[in-house]
Structure formats: C-alpha cells, structure tokens
C-alpha positions in Angstrom: -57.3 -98.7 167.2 -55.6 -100.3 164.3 -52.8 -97.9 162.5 -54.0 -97.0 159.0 -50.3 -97.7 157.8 -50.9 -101.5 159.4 -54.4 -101.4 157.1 -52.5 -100.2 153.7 -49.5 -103.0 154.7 -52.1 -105.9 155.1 -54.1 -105.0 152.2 -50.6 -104.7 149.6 -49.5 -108.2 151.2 -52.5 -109.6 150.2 -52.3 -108.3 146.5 -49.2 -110.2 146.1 -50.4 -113.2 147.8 -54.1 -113.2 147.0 -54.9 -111.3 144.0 -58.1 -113.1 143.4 -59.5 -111.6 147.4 -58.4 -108.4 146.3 -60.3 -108.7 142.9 -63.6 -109.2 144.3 -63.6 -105.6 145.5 -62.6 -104.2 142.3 -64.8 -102.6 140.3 -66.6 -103.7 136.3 -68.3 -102.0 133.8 -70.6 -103.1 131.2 -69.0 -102.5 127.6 -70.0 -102.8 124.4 -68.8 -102.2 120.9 -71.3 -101.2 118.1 -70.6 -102.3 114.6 -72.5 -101.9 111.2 -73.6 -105.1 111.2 -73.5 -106.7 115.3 -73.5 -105.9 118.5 -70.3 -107.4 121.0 -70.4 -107.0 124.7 -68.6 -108.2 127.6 -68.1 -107.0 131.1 -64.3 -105.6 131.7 -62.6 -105.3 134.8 -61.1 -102.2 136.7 -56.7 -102.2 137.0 -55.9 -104.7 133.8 -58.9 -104.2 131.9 -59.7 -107.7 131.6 -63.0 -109.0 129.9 -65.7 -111.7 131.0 -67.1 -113.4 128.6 -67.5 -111.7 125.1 -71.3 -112.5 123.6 -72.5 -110.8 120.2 -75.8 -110.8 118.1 -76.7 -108.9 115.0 -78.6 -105.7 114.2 -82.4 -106.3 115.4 -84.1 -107.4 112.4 -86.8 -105.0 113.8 -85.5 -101.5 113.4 -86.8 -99.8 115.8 -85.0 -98.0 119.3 -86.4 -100.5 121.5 -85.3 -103.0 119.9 -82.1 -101.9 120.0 -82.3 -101.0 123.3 -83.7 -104.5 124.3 -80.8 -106.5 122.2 -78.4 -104.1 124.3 -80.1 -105.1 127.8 -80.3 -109.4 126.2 -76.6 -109.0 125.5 -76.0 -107.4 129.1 -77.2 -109.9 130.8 -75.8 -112.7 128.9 -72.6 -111.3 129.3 -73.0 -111.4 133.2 -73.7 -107.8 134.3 -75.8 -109.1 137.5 -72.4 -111.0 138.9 -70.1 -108.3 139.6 -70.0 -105.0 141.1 -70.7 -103.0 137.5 -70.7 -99.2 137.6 -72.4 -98.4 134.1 -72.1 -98.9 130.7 -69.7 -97.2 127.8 -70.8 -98.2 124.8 -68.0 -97.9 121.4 -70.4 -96.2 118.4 -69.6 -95.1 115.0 -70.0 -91.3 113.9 -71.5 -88.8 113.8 -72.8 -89.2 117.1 -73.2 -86.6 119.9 -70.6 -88.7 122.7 -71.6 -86.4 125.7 -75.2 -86.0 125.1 -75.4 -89.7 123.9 -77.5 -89.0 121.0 -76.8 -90.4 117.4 -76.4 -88.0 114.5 -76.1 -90.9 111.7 -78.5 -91.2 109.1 -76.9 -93.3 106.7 -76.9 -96.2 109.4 -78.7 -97.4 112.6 -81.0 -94.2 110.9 -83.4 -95.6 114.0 -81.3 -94.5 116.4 -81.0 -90.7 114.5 -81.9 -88.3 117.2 -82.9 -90.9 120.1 -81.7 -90.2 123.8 -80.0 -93.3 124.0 -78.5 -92.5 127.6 -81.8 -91.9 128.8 -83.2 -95.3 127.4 -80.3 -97.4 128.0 -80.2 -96.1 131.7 -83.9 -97.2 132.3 -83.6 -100.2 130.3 -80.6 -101.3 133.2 -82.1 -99.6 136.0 -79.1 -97.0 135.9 -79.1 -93.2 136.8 -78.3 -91.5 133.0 -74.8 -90.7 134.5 -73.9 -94.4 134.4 -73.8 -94.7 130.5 -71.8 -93.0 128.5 -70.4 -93.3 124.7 -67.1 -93.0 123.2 -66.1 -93.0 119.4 -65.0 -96.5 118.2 -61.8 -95.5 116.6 -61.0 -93.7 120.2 -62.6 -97.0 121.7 -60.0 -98.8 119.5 -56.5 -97.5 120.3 -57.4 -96.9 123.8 -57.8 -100.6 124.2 -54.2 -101.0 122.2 -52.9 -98.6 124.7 -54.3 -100.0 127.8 -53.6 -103.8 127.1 -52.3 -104.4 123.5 -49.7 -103.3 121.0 -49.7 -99.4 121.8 -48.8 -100.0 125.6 -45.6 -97.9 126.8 -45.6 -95.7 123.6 -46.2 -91.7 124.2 -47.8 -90.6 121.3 -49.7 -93.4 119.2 -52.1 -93.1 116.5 -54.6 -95.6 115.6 -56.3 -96.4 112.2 -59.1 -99.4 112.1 -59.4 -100.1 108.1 -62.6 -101.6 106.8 -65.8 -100.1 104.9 -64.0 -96.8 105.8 -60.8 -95.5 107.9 -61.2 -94.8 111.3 -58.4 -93.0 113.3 -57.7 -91.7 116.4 -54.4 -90.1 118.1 -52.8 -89.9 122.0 -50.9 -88.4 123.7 -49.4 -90.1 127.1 -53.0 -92.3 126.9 -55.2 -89.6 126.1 -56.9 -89.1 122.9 -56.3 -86.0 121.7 -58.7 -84.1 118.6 -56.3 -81.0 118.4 -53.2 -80.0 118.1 -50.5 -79.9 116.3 -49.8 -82.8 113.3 -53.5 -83.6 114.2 -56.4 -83.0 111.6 -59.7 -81.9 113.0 -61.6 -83.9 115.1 -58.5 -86.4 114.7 -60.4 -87.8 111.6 -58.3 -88.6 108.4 -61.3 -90.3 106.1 -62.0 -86.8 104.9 -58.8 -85.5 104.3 -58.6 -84.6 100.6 -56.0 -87.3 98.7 -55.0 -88.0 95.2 -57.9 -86.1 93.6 -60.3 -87.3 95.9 -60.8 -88.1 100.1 -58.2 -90.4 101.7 -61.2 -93.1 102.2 -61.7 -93.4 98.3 -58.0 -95.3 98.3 -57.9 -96.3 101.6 -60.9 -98.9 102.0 -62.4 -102.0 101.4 -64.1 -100.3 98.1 -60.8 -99.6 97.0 -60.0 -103.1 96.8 -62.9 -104.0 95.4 -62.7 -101.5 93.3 -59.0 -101.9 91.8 -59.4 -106.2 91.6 -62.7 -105.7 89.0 -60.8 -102.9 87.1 -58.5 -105.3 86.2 -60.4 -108.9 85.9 -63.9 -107.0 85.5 -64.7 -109.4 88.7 -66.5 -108.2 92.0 -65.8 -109.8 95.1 -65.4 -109.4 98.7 -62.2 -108.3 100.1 -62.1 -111.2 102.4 -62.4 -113.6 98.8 -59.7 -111.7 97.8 -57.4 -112.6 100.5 -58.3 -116.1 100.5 -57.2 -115.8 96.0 -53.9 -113.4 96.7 -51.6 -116.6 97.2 -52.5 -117.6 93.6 -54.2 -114.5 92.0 -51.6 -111.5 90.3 -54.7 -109.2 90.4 -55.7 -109.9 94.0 -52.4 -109.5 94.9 -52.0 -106.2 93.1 -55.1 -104.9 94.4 -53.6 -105.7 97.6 -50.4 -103.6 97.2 -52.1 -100.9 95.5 -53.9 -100.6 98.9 -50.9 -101.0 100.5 -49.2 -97.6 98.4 -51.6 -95.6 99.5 -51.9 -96.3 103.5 -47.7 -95.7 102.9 -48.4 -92.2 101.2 -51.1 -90.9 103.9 -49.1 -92.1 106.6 -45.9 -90.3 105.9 -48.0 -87.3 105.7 -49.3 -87.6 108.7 -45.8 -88.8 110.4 -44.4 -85.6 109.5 -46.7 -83.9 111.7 -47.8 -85.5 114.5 -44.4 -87.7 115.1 -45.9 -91.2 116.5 -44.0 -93.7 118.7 -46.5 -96.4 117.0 -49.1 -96.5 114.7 -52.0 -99.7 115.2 -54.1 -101.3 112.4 -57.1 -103.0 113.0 -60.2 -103.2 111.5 -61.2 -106.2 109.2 -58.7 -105.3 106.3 -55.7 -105.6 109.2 -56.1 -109.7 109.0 -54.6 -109.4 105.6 -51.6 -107.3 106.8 -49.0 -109.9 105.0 -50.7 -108.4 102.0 -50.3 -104.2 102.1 -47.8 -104.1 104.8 -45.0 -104.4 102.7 -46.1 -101.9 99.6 -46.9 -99.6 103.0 -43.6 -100.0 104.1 -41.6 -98.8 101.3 -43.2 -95.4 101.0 -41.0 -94.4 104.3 -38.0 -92.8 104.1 -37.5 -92.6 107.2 -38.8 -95.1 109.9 -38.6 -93.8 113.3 -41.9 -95.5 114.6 -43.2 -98.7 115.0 -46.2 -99.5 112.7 -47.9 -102.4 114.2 -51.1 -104.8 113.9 -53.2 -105.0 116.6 -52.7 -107.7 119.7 -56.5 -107.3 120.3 -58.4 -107.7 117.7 -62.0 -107.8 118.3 -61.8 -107.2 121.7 -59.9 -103.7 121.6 -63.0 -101.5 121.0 -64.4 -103.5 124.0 -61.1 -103.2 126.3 -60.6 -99.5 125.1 -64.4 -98.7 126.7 -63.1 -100.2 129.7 -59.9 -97.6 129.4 -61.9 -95.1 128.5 -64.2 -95.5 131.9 -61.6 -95.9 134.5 -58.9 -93.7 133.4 -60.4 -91.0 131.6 -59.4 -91.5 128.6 -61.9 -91.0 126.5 -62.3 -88.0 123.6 -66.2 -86.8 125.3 -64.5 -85.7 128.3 -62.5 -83.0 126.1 -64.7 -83.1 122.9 -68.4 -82.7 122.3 -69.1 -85.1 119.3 -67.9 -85.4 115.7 -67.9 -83.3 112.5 -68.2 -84.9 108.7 -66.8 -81.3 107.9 -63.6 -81.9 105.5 -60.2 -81.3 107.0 -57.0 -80.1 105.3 -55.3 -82.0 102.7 -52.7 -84.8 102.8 
C-alpha cells in the first residue's frame, strides 16, 4: 500500500510544477451579479477566485419570473456552466431581499420578482437541488470580492461603499461581513442613516450630483455627462466636490466607530474618483486608513459570490435578510 504522506507529497509537487493538472479537480460555481438595469455572469473558480468568461444582457423586456429565470439559465450557459465541475449558483441582488430564503422583498424594482421563490425556480431551471443556489447582498457581494482578490486583500477590518443611484455598504472583519457590532449601523446599511437634515443617500448619490449641477446652471444631466464637462465646466466640477464634502463628513463618522484598515469605492460614481476624492480627503483629521478605489470593478460583485461560496463569507450565513428600517444618526 502506498503511504498517505507519499500521496499528500506527490500531489503538493505537482501544484508547483503543474498547476493547470491540479486545476481540473478544483471546483466552480456559477455567479452572477444582479443590477437595476443587467444581468452579468461568469463562472469563478475555487482557491484564487478567478472568472471564465463574463457575459451580460439587460432586464427581460418581458417582466415576468420566467423570464427572468430563463435570461439567468441563457446567461449560464453562455458563460460555460456545462464545462467545469460547478457546484451551484450565488447570485449578488439588491435589497430588501430575504438572502436565506431566497425570496425578493423589493417592490420598487424587479416588482416581478416581489415574493417569488427564486431558489426553487432557479434550482429547477439548472437542474440543481434548492441547496445549490443561494443569494448574497451586492454590497456584501462587492467588498468580499475586494477582499478575496482586489484592493481590500490583507486588511482586518474593511468597509465597503459602492456609490451610484444610491450607497451601498458593507463591513468585515478578518473576511467576514459583519451586520453588528460595534462602530456598525444596523444591518451594516448607511443609506438610511439620518445626515444633514435628511438621510445620508440624499448627499451621497448620483441625484445629488444631479441635483447640485441644475441648481446652479438650471441644467439636467447625467452624472456620467458631467464627468466627461468637469475638465472645462466650474459647475460640474463643483457639483463634483460638493459630493466629495459629504462622503468626507459620513466617513469620519463612521471611522470613529468602526476603525477600518481600508475603505473601497465602487459603484459607477467611483470612475470619477479624480473628481470627489480630494474634497473627501480633506474632511479627515486624522488618516489612519487607506481609502481606496476598487481593483475590480465590475467583476467584484461577481468574484465576491465566488468568496462568498467557498469561504463562508457571506452575510446569510449570520443574517436573515435586510431592513429599510432607519438607523442611528451620523
């Protein structure tokens, strides 16, 4: 008989020598990241969390569940889920959403998903048992990827924010997200937290840049037009680092409490970093993290299912779903 320690030698020598043997018995999952307006998927691989190929499609222009359902099962097999050895799915969705019993809670988007078993239908769409699909939040989805393969990795305690429509967030601790504790507002969400008269997502969004550019030319315009006018445009460029003011203010709130190692934008608003980031910066008095822009871009939502499903990582196994309930004040 062959000693076991010979087995374990042979099979470490041929990591070193042969990765690409010892990657055909690793294991893949089928991911996908749910936006408001498309669908991304890919197929990412167990140990570095790489992905296949990354295909997308927008929003069924029939708004139905099985539509949905059927643009999910298109996408999966475009993005090869039939040529590895895949062990599920673990989809990245917006909120509310019940993430353990995999049933959406939104109404004021996807409303044809509100109160569909979307496990259930996924898993017989694929041919899965139910156990096989699972959901986590996007924000979670987001700075789990950061953390697994992009600008978060080696930090201790990180904190995520993906700026866009709205502000996303999510917090870890030693690669777990964490929805409690202390320095971290409930259910880790900071769009509710009340700010300046208001919520924090009133400032902190891209209808506050809208919003602040036609008060002061009486113009409206996408944020993405904006960016492309700051170079030559005062307004655009205030707008900007009025934006920029803001994110500085919330933050240092929310450094005081929960003490980061690093702190990751992404989301859409995060391409214009060159913008904000310096108004942001100015509001610290004291910088003892690193406030980065995300490595991954699109792909961390998608990478950070792939965290989420071999590591444990994500919020469901420790938290039930999401709340719009308001949180404390910043």
């Amino acid at each position: 008989m062959v000693p076991i320690s010979f087995v374990i030698e042979t099979i470490s020598w041929m990591g070193a020598h042969y990765p690409q043997m010892v990657d055909v018995v690793k294991d893949s999952i089928l991911v996908f990241d749910v936006g408001g307006s498309h669908v991304s998927a890919a197929v990412c691989q167990e140990g570095d969390y790489c992905l296949g190929p990354v295909v997308s499609a927008p929003h069924p222009a029939t708004q139905t569940c099985e539509a949905f359902v059927g643009l999910l099962h298109t996408l999966g097999v475009e993005a090869g889920v039939n040529c590895g050895r895949e062990v599920g799915a673990t989809l990245a969705m917006p909120g509310p959403f019940d993430f353990q019993a995999g049933i959406s809670l939104m109404r004021h988007k996807l409303p044809y998903l509100y109160g569909i078993d979307l496990r259930r239908a996924l898993a017989e769409r694929f041919g899965w048992q139910p156990c096989q699909v699972r959901f986590i939040n996007d924000a979670d989805a987001f700075l789990l990827g950061e953390i697994g393969a992009g600008a978060a990795r080696g930090f201790g305690r990180a904190m995520g924010l993906t700026l866009g429509t709205g502000i996303g967030s999510a917090f870890a601790v030693d690669g777990r997200i964490v929805t409690e504790g202390v320095g971290v507002p409930k259910n880790g969400e900071i769009w509710n937290l009340e700010y300046g008269g208001g919520i924090v997502e009133d400032f902190i969004s891209s209808r506050a840049i809208r919003g602040t550019y036609e008060r002061r030319t009486g113009k409206t315009l996408e944020v993405v037009q904006l960016a492309a006018l700051a170079p030559e445009d005062a307004a655009a460029q205030e707008a900007f680092a009025e934006f920029g003011q803001h994110l500085g203010r919330v933050l240092e709130t929310l450094l005081a409490r929960f003490v980061p190692d690093v702190v990751v934008l992404g989301g859409g608003i995060s391409r214009s970093a060159y913008l904000f980031l310096p108004a942001t910066r100015k509001q610290f008095c004291n910088q003892a993290f690193q406030l980065r822009v995300s490595e991954l871009r699109d792909r961390a939502a998608l990478v950070g299912c792939g965290v989420a499903s071999f590591s444990g990582g994500n919020r469901s196994a420790i938290h039930a779903g999401s709340s719009s309930t308001p949180g404390d004040a910043v």
